[in-house]
C-alpha positions in Angstrom: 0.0 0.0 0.0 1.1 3.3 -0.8 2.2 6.4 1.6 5.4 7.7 -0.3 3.5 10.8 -0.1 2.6 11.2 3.9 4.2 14.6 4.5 2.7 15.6 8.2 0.3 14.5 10.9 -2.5 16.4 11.6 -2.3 16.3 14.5 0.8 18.7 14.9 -1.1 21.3 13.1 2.4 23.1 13.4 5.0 24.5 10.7 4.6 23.7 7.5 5.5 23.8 3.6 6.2 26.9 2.1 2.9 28.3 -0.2 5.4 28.3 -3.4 6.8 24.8 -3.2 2.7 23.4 -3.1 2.3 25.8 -6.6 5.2 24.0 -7.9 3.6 20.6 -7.6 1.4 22.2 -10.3 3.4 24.3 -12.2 6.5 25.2 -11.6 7.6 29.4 -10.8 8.2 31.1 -14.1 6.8 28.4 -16.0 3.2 29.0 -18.4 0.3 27.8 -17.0 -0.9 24.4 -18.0 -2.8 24.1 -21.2 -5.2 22.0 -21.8 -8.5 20.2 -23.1 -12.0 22.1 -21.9 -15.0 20.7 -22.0 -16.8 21.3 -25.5 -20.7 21.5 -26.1 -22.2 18.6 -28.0 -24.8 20.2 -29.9 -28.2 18.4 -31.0 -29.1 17.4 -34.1 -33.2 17.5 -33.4 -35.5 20.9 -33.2 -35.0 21.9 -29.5 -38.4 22.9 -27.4 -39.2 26.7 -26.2 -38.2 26.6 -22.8 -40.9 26.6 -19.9 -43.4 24.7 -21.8 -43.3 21.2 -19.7 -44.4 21.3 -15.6 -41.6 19.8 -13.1 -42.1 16.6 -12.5 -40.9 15.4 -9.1 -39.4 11.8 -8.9 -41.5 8.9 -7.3 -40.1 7.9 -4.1 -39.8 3.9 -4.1 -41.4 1.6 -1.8 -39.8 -1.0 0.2 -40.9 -4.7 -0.4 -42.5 -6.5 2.4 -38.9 -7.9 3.6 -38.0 -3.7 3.9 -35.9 -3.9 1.4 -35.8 -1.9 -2.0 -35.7 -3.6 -5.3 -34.2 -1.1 -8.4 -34.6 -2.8 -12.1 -31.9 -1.2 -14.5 -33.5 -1.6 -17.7 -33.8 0.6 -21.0 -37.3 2.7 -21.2 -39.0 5.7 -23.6 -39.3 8.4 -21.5 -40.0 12.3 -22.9 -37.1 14.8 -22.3 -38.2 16.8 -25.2 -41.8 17.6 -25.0 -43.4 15.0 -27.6 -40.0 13.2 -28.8 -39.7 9.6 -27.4 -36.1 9.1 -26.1 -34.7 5.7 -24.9 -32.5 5.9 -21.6 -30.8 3.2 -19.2 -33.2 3.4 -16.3 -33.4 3.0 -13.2 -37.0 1.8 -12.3 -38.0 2.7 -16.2 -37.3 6.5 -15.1 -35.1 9.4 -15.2 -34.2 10.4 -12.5 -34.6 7.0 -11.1 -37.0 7.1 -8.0 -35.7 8.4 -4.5 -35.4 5.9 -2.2 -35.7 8.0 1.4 -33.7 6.2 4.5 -33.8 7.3 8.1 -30.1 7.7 9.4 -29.5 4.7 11.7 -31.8 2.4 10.1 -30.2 0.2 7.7 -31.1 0.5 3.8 -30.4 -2.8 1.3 -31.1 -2.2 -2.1 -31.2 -5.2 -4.5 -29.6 -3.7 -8.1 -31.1 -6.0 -10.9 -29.4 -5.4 -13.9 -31.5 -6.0 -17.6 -29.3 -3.4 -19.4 -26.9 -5.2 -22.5 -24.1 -4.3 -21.0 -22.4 -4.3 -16.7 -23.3 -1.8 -14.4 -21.5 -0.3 -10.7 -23.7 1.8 -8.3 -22.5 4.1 -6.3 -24.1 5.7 -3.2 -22.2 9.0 -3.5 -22.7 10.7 -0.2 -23.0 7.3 1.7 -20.9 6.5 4.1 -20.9 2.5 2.8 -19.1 -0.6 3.6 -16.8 -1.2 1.1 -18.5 -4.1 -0.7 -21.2 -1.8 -1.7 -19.7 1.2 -2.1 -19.6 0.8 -6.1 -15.7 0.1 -6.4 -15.2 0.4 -10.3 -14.7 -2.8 -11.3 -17.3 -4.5 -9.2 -19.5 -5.5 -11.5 -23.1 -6.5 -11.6 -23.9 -7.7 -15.6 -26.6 -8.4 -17.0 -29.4 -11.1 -16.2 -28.0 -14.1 -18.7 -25.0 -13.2 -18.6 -21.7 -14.9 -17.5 -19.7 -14.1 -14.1 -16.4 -14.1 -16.3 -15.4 -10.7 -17.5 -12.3 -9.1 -18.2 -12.3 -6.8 -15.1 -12.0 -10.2 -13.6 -8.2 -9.9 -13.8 -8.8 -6.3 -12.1 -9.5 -7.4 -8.8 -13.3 -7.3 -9.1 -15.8 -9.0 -7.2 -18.3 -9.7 -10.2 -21.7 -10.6 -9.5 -24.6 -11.8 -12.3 -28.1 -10.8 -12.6 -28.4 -8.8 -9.3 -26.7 -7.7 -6.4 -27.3 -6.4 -2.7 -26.1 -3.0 -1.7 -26.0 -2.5 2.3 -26.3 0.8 3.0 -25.7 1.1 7.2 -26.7 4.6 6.9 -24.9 5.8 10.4 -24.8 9.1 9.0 -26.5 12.7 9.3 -29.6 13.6 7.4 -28.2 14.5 3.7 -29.4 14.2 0.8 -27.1 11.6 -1.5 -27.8 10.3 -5.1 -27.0 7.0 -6.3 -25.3 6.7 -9.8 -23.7 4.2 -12.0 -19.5 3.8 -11.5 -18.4 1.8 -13.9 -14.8 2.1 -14.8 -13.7 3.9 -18.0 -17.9 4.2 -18.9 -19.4 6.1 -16.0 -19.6 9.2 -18.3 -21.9 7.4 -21.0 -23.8 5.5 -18.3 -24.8 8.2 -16.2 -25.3 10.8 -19.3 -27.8 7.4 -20.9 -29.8 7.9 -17.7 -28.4 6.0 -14.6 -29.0 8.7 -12.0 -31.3 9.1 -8.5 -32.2 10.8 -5.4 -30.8 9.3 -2.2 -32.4 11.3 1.0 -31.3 10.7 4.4 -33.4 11.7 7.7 -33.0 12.5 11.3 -34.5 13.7 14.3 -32.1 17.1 14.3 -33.6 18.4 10.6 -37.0 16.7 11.6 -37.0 19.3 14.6 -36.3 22.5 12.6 -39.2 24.6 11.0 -38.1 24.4 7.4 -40.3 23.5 4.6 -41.6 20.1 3.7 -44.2 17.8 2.3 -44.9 19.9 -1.2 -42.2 22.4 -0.3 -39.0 20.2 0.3 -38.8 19.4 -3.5 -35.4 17.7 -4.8 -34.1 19.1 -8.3 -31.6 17.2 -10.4 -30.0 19.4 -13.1 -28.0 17.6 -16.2 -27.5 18.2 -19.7 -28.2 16.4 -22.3 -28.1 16.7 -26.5 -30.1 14.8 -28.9 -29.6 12.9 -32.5 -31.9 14.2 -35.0 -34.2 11.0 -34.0 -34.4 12.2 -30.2 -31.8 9.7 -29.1 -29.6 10.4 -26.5 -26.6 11.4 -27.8 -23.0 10.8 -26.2 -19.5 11.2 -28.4 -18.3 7.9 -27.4 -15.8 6.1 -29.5 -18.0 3.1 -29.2 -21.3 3.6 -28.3 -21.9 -0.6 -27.7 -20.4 0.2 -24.5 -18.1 -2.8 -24.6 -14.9 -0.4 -25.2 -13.8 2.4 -23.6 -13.2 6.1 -24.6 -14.7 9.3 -25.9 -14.3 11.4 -29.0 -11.1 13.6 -28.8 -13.2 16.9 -29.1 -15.0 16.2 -25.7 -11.8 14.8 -23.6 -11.9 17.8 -21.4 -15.9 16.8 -20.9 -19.0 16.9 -22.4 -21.4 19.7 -22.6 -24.9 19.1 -23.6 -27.0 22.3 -25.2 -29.9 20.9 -23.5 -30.6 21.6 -19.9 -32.9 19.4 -18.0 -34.3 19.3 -14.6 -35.8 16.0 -13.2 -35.7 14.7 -16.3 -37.1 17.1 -18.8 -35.8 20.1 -20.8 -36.4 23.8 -19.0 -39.4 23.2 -16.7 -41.7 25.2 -15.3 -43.1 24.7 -11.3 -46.1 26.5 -10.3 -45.3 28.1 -6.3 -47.3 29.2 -4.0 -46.1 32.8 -2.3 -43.9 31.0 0.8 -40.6 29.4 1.4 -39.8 26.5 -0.6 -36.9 24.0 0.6 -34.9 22.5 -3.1 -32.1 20.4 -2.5 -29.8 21.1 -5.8 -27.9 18.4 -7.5 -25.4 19.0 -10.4 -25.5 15.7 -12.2 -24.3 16.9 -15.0 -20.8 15.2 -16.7 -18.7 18.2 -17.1 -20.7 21.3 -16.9 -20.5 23.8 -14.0 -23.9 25.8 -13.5 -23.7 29.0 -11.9 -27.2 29.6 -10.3 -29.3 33.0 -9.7 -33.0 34.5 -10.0 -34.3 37.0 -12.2 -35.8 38.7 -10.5 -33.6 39.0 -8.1 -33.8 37.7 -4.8 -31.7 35.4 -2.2 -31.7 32.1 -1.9 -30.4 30.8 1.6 -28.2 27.8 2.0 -29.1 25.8 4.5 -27.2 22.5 3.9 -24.1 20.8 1.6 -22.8 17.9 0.4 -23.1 16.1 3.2 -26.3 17.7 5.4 -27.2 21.0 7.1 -24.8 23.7 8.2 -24.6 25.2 11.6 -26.4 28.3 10.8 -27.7 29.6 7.1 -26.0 31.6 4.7 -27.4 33.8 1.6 -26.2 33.6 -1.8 -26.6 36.0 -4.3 -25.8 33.5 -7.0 -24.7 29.6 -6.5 -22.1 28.5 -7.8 -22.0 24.3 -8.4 -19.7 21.7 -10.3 -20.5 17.9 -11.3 -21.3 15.9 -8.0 -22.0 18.7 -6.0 -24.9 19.3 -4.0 -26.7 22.2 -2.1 -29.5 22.1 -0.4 -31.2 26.1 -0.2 -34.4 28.3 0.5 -35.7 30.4 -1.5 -39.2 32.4 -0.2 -41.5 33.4 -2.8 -43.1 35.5 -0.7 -40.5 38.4 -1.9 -42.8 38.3 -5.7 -46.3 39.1 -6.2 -48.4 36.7 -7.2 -48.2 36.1 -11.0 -44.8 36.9 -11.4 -42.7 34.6 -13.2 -39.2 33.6 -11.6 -36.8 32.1 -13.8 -33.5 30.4 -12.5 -30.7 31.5 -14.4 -27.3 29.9 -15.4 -24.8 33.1 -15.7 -22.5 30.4 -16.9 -24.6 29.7 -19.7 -24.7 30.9 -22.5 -28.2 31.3 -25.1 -30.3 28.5 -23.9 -28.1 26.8 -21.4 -28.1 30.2 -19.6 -31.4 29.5 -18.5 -32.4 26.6 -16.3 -36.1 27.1 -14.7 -38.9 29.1 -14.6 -41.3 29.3 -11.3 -44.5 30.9 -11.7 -45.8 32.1 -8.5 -49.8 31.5 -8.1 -51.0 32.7 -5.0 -50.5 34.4 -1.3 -50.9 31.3 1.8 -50.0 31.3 4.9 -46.3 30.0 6.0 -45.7 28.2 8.8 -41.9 27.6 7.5 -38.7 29.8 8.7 -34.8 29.0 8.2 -33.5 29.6 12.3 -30.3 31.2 13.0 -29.1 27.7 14.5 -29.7 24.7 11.9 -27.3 22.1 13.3 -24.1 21.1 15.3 -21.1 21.5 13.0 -17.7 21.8 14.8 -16.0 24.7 14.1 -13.2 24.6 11.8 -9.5 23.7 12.9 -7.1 26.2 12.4 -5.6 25.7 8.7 -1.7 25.9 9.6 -0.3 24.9 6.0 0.8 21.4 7.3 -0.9 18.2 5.5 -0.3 14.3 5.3 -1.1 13.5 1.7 -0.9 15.2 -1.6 -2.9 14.5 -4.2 -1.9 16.2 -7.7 -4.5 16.6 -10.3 -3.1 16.9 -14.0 -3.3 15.7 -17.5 -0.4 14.4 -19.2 -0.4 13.0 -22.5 -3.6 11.3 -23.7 -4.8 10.7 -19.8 -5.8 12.9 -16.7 -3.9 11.7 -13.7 -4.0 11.7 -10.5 0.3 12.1 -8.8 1.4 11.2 -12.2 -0.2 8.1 -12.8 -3.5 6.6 -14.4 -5.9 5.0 -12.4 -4.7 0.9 -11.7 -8.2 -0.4 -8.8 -5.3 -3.3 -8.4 -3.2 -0.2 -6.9 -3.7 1.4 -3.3 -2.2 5.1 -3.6 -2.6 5.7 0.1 -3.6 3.6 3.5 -5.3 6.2 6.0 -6.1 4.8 9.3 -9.8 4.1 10.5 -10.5 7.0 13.2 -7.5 8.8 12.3 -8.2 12.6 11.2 -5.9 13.8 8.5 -5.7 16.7 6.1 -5.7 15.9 2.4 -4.1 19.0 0.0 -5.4 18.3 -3.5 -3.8 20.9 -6.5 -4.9 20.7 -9.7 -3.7 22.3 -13.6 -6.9 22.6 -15.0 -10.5 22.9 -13.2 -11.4 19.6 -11.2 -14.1 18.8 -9.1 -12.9 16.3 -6.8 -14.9 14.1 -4.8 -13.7 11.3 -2.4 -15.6 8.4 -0.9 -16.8 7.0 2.3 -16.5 10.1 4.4 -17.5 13.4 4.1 -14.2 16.7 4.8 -14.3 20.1 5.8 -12.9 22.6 3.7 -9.6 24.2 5.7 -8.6 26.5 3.2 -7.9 27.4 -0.3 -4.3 28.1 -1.9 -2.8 29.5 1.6 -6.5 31.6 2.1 -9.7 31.4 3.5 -12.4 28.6 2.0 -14.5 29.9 -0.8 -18.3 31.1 -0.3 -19.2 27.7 -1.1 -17.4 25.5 1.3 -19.2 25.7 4.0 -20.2 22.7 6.4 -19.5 18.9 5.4 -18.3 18.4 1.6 -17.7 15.1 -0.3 -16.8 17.0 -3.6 -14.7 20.5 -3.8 -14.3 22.5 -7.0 -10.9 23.6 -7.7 -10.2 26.0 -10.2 -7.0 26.0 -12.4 -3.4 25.8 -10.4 -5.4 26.6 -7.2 -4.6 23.8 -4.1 -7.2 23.2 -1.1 -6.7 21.9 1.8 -8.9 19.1 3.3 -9.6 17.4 6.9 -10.9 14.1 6.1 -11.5 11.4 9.6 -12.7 7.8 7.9 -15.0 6.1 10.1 -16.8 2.9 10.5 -16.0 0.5 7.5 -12.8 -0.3 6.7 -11.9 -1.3 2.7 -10.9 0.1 -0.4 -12.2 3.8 -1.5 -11.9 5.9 -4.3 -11.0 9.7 -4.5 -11.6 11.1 -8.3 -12.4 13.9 -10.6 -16.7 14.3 -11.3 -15.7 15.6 -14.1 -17.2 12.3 -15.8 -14.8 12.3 -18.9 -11.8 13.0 -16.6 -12.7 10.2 -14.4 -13.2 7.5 -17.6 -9.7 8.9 -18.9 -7.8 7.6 -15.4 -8.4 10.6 -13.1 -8.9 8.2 -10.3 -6.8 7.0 -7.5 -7.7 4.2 -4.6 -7.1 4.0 -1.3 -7.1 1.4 1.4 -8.8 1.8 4.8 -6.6 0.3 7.6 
């Protein structure tokens, strides 16, 4: 198992590595900054809709069996991004978004995965804080019903299953809302852009005590974009869209943009809103494209939870800025329009029709019980960042890959053995932009390239968004389940191309 790169304990939390050396892992002083591969927009081949035509819908939420267990069929279905155009996806449950499956936190969740797909399948529980057997470890496959066990990941170290497989989710973890999501190595891009996406909300008594909004009001939103053939199909630039090879187009290699912007499933929504708060827990499942969210008209929408649950105490964004993976969980009161006014939600990193996202028509005044208190939960304050940190993890592309400390992603290959209980601080630096997200246990955000975290880092995080040659550092503690984990670019394309490294829980 690997550790060559251990530098400190966290423990010390005293001296340090100079700010310049950390750059130079990067880019060295003097040197030009790193060029690179962006994402590019795949743009559709079919007429595209008039935004706002199409109400939200809101994903079912699944019912356990009578064992209490969940049962999710993977299966191709025709569902209707595009107002009147059929389009087949990988499902799961026959629908995208697959439906929420809603746990309480210390009440163990097992999902049974059936696969009827053509080709294998990982899911991931990203969020969860999973055993490793069922965290969704890249080359544990589940294939097909029918099929064989034998497969060439075989060789990889995979435990393979056939026809279905058990996910234990223990869920000893704070109320959050997660999203499950297919992990497959080198095709996790095309599986999740064909459809292979869900809700995964968590519950506890602490947010059950809080006045925010719920039932109607606490409404989840998945936003990912798509593009389309001329026939409606889904349409991905892979270099071999049977799914039995690996790799993308070289246009897209720095990601894939779609021109089509859903929400739950369908292409620039509309949702009819009373005048009141309304609770929307944000989710950018997008492969590659960053969103950055406001209202017009103006008005503020209050974070009240992250990755990986609620903050201590609210904070109000302007805008919102959110990468692949990320997720936050906000309240916006309606009450601030008249009734009749139409709110849309913006993307000012949009441009033409990906600049816009939503519309919410406001119907009528009610009465609101809701309110977002001062207090929302017990986070522990943040340590004091004191430049010292045990591993370094180097994000950067280098030839035809995107590596991770120089070398492409081997799951036969432990990068770094972290002990169970132990609290360490992870620095990750990065040439490009990089979302980086790392299993089993969510981090706190200590501080960015030498500085204070950015407006967006606030409370428990599984996925950070770093911007080109910045560095951040990270206090990750793994806890309960010992096992090999994953930490990874969500930029989808990045991951497939080897922009993944494993570690070992000791």
């Amino acid at each position: 198992m690997g550790g060559g790169l251990s530098r400190r304990r966290f423990g010390m939390l005293a001296g340090g590595v100079g700010v310049g050396a950390l750059v130079g892992c990067s880019r060295r002083a003097g040197e030009p900054e790193v060029v690179g591969p962006e994402p590019a927009v795949l743009v559709s081949q079919v007429r595209l809709p008039e935004p706002f035509g199409v109400p939200l819908p809101v994903p079912a939420v699944l019912a356990p069996g009578r064992d209490g267990r969940y049962e999710v069929v993977q299966r191709r279905a025709s569902v209707e991004i595009l107002p009147g155009v059929p389009t087949e996806v990988d499902a799961y449950g026959g629908t995208f978004p697959g439906p929420t499956i809603v746990s309480r936190s210390g009440r163990p969740t097992v999902v049974r995965q059936v696969n009827r797909l053509g080709v294998p399948t990982v899911t991931h529980l990203h969020g969860g804080n999973t055993p490793s057997g069922s965290d969704g470890y890249p080359v544990d496959l589940l294939l097909p019903e029918g099929g064989t066990a034998q497969h060439q990941h075989d060789a990889m170290g995979g435990a393979v299953a056939t026809g279905s497989r058990e996910y234990t989710y223990p869920m000893r973890q704070r109320a959050a809302t997660l999203w499950y999501h297919d992990h497959r190595m080198d095709f996790t891009g095309a599986q999740v852009w064909r459809g292979l996406a869900g809700f995964h909300l968590v519950h506890d008594d602490e947010e059950d005590a809080l006045p925010l909004p719920r039932g109607e009001r606490d409404v989840p939103l998945m936003i990912a974009d798509r593009s389309f053939k001329a026939d409606g199909a889904l349409w991905y630039p892979a270099t071999d869209p049977t799914g039995t090879s690996p790799g993308v187009a070289g246009d897209y290699m720095g990601g894939v943009l779609g021109d089509v912007i859903c929400v739950n499933g369908v292409a620039w929504p509309s949702f009819e809103v009373v005048a009141a708060r309304y609770r929307f827990r944000i989710l950018n499942a997008s492969n590659a494209r960053r969103y950055d969210l406001a209202l017009e008209p103006a008005a503020a929408i209050t974070q009240v939870g992250s990755d990986g649950g609620l903050l201590a105490s609210p904070i109000r964004h302007a805008n919102l800025e959110i990468a692949p993976g990320e997720r936050f969980d906000v309240v916006i009161d309606f009450a601030a329009y008249r009734p009749g006014t139409r709110v849309t939600l913006v993307n000012r990193a949009g441009t033409g029709r990906t600049g816009q996202v939503m519309r919410f028509q406001v119907t009528r005044k009610v009465r609101d019980d809701s309110t977002v208190p001062n207090t929302l939960a017990d986070v522990p304050p943040l340590p004091r960042a004191t430049g010292t940190y045990d591993r370094l993890w180097s994000f950067a592309r280098a030839g035809d890959g995107w590596l991770i400390n120089g070398q492409r992603f081997d799951p036969r290959r432990m990068d770094a053995d972290p002990a169970l209980g132990r609290t360490e601080v992870w620095r990750v630096v990065t040439d490009l932009r990089h979302p980086v997200h790392i299993h089993l246990s969510p981090f706190r955000v200590l501080s960015r390239s030498g500085g204070a975290p950015g407006a967006y880092d606030a409370g428990w995080k599984d996925t950070v968004d770093l911007r080109p040659g910045e560095y951040a550092d990270l206090a990750v503690r793994f806890e309960q389940h010992r096992g090999r984990y994953l930490v990874h670019c969500h930029n989808l394309e990045h991951e497939d191309m080897g922009m993944m490294a494993a570690f070992q829980v000791r």
